[in-house]
C-alpha positions in Angstrom: -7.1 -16.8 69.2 -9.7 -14.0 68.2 -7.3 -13.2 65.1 -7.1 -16.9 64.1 -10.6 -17.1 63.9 -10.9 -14.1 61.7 -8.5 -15.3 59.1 -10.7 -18.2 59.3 -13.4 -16.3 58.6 -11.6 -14.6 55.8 -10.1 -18.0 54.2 -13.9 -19.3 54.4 -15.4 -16.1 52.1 -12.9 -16.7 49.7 -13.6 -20.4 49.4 -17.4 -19.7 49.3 -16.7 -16.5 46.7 -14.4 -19.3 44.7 -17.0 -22.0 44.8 -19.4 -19.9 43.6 -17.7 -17.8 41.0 -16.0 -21.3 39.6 -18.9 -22.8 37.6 -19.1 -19.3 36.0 -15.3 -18.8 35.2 -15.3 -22.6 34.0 -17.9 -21.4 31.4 -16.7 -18.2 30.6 -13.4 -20.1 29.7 -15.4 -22.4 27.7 -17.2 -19.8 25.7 -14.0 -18.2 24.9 -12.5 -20.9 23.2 -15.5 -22.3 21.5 -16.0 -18.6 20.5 -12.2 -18.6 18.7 -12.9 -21.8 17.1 -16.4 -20.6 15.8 -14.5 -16.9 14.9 -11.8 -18.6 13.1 -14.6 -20.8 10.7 -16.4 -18.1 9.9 -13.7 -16.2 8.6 -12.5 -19.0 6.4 -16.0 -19.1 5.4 -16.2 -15.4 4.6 -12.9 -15.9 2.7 -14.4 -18.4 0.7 -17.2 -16.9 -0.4 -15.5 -13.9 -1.2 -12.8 -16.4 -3.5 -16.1 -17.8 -4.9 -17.6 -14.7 -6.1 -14.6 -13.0 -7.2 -15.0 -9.5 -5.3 -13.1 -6.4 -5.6 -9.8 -7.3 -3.5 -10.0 -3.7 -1.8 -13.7 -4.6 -0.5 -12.5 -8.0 0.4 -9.9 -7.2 2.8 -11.4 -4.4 4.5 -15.0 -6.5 5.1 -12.8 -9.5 6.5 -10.5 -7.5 8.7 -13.2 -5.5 9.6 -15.6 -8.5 10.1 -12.7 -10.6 12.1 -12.2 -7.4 14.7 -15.9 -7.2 15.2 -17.1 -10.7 15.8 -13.8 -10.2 18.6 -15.3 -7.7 20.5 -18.7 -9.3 20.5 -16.8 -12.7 22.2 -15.4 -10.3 24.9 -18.6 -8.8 26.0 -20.4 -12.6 25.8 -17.6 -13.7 27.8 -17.5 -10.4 30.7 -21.4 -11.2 30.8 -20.5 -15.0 31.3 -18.6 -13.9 34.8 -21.9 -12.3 36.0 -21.1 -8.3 35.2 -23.9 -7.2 33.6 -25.2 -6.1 30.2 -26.0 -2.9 31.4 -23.2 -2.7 33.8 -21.1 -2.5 31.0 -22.6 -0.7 28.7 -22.3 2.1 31.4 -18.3 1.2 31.9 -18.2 1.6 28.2 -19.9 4.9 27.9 -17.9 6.0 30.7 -14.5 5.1 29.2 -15.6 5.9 25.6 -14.5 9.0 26.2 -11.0 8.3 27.5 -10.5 5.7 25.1 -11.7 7.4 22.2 -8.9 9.9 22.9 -6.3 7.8 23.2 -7.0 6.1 19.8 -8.0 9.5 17.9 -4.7 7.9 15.4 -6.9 4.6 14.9 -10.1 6.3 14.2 -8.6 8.5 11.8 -7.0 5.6 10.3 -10.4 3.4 10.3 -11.8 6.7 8.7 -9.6 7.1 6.1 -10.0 3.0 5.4 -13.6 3.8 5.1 -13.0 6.9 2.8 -10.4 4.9 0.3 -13.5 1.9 0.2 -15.9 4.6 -1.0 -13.3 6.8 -3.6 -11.3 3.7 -4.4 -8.2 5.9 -4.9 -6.5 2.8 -5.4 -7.3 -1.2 -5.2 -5.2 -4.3 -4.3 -2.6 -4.8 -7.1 -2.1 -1.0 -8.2 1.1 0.8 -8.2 0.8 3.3 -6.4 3.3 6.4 -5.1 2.2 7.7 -1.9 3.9 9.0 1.4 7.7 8.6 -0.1 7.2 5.2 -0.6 6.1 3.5 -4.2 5.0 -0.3 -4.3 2.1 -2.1 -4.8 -0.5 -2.6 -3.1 -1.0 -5.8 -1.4 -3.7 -5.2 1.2 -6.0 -2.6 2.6 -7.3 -3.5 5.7 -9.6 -1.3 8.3 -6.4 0.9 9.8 -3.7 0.4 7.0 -2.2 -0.4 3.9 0.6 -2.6 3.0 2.6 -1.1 -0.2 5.2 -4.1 -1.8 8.2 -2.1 -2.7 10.4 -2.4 -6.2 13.2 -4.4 -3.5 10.2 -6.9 -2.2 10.1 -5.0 1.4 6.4 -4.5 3.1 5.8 -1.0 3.6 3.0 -0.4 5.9 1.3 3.1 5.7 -1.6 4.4 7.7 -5.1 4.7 6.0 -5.7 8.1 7.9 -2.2 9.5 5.9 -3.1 8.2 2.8 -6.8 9.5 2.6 -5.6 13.0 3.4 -1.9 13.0 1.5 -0.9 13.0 -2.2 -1.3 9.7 -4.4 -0.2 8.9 -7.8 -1.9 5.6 -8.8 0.3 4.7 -11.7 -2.8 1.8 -12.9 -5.5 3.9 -13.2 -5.2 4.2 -16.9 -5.1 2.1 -19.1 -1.6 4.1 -21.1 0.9 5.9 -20.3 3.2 8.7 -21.8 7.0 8.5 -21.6 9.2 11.3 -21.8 12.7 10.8 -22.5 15.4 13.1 -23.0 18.9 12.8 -25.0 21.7 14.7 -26.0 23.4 14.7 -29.2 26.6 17.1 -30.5 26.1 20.0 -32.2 27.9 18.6 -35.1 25.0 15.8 -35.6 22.7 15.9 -38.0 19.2 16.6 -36.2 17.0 15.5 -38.5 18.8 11.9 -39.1 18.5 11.7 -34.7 15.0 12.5 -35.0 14.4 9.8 -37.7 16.2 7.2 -35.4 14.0 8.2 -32.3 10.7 7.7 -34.2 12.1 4.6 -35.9 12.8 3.1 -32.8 9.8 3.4 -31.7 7.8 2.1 -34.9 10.0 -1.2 -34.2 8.6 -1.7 -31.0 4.9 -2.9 -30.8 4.2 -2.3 -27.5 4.6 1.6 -28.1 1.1 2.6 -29.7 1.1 4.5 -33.0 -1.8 6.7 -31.9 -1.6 8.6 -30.3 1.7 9.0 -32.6 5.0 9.4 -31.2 6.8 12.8 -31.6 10.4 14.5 -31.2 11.6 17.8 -30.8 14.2 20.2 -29.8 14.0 20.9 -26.3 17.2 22.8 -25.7 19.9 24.2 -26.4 22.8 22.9 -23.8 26.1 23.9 -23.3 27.3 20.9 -25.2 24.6 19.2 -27.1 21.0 19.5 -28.9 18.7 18.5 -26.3 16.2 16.2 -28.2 13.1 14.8 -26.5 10.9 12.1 -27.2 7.9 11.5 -26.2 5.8 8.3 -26.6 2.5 6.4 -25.3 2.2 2.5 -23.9 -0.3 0.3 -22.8 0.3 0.1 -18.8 1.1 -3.4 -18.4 4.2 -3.2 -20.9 5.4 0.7 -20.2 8.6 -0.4 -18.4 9.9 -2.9 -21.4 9.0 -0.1 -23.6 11.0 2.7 -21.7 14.3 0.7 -21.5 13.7 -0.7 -25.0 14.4 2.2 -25.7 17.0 3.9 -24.1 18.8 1.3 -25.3 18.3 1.5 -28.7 19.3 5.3 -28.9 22.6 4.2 -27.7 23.0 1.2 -30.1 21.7 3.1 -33.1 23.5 6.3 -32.6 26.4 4.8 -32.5 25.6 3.3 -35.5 25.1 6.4 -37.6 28.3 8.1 -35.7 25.6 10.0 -33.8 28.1 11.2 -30.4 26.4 11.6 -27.4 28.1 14.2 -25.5 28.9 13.4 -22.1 31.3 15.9 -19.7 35.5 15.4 -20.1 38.4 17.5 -19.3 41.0 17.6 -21.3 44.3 18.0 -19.3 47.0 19.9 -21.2 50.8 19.8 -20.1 52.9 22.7 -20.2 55.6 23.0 -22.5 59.0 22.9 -20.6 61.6 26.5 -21.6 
């Protein structure tokens, strides 16, 4: 009987610890949803003004990703305070796991550090093609812990801002021209001058290679089976790539044209002649 009355006891706590908890979890639930809602406007908002006044796409998703994280973590301490812990309650549970925490995530701090550090250098912006930890896209995002590289195949390659402030870029948009170098092979029966006309002729057809500064040939080697020429050539960024095939295809065309062989390795089989 005496234990019946103590699980009594016990049931009528929790109901009184329910009762009087409830009104608080009811509007801790409330706040938390109302607080989504009124996250989720303002970041359309914030993306909208951005679209408005036509920021640097770099700034813009960093500040939105890092606005969007931050307006989170003010909801979860509005909401912990809602179920009665309070403010200074959890600011020393915070200090105390700070610590702890801030050990475990030394990978995302790093990262949010080096998202900070490419937002100051600007190494890079949104829309650059960049080359950078093995992989070479272009850049379609920077947010506060990592960057996300479209690759030549259309795959998302998603690299971490800590390993890209501290690791080798080549940011193939940062001028405004570029400088081909391309390499062919001719016999040592053709007539190097005439090949070296052709190369720079090329060229001249093509307006997207620039005329200054000029384009230039030489001899680079001596090979085991051909005069090594190489040409080398500036273009406007935008239009290198049309510019580099143009014209490895028109050194084929045009050579064979002018009966200008382009060595390539053979073996030549030879059959033995019978006694």
């Amino acid at each position: 009987m005496e234990e019946l009355e103590n699980y009594q006891t016990y049931i009528d706590q929790a109901m009184d610890w329910a009762v009087g908890i409830l009104p608080s979890l009811i509007t801790a639930i409330i706040t938390f949803f109302i607080g989504l809602w009124v996250i989720k406007f303002f970041n359309r908002m914030v993306r909208r003004f951005f679209v408005k006044k036509d920021y640097d796409k770099t700034l813009e998703s960093f500040l939105q990703s890092f606005i969007s994280i931050t307006l989170k973590a003010l909801l979860f301490v509005l909401v912990i305070t809602q179920l009665g812990v309070k403010t200074s309650s959890l600011v020393a549970i915070v200090g105390a796991a700070g610590l702890a925490v801030g050990l475990a995530l030394q990978g995302s701090l790093a990262n949010f550090a080096g998202g900070v550090l490419i937002l100051i250098f600007k190494p890079f912006k949104v829309g650059d093609w960049i080359s950078a930890q093995g992989v070479d896209g272009t850049v379609k995002e920077i947010s506060i812990f990592n960057t996300k590289l479209s690759t030549f195949g259309n795959q998302i390659a998603i690299i971490p801002n800590g390993q890209l402030s501290n690791g080798n870029i080549v940011n193939y948009n940062m001028e405004n021209t570029r400088r081909d170098k391309f390499d062919v092979g001719i016999g040592y029966g053709a007539n190097i001058k005439e090949a070296k006309e052709i190369l720079l002729q090329i060229c001249a057809d093509n307006p997207d290679i620039n005329t200054e500064p000029a384009p230039e040939v030489y001899v680079g080697a001596l090979g085991d089976s051909s005069v090594n020429l190489t040409l080398r050539f500036w273009a406007n960024t935008d239009v290198f790539w049309s510019a580099h095939f143009y014209v490895i295809e028109q050194t084929k065309l045009r050579f064979d044209a002018a009966g200008i062989e382009i060595p390539f390795p053979q073996r030549v089989m030879h059959k033995a002649l019978e006694d």
